[in-house]
N, C-alpha and C positions, 0 to 999 in steps of 0.2 A: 720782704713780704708785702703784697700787695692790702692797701688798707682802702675801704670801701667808702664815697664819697658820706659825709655827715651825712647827707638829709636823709641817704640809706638806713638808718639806725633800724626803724620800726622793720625791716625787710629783714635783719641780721635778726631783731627778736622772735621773728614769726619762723625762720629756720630753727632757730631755739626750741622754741618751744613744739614742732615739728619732731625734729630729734627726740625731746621729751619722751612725746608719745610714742616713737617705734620703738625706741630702748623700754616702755611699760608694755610695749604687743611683743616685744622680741624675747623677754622674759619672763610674760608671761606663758610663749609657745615652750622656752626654754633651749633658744637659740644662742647660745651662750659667744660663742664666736661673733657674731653677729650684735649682740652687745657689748663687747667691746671693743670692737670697731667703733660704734655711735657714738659710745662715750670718747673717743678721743676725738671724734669733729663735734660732741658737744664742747668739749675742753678751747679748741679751739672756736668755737661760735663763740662764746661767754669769754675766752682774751679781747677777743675783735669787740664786744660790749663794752665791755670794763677800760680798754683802752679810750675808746669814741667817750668814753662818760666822762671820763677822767680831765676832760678837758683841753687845753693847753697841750701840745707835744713837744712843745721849744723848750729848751733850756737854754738858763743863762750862765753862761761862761766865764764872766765877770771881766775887768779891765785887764788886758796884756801890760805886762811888767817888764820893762827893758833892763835886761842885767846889767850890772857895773861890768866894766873890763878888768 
């Protein structure tokens, strides 16, 4: 999955909240298809957030252990 550089973050909130609004016009027209579509690239705006927030992506492995024979 392609992850958007950091300084991007404020760009991923403003598609956000974007989304928000046509999912409150698309249900409010009563386009039902059409919000839920939104909702799942909201789903997916808001992972691509909560990933970027969360910090850190490394993990640590810890020391490799050499078996006995």
């Amino acid at each position: 999955m392609h992850w958007p550089d950091p300084t991007q973050r404020h760009r991923l909130v403003e598609v956000r909240d974007n989304l928000i609004a046509r999912i409150t016009g698309a249900e409010r027209e009563g386009r039902l298809g059409e919000v839920e579509g939104l909702q799942a690239s909201l789903a997916g705006a808001n992972d691509k957030i909560d990933r970027r927030s969360s910090g850190s992506t490394t993990v640590d492995l810890g020391m490799p252990i050499k078996a006995r024979p």
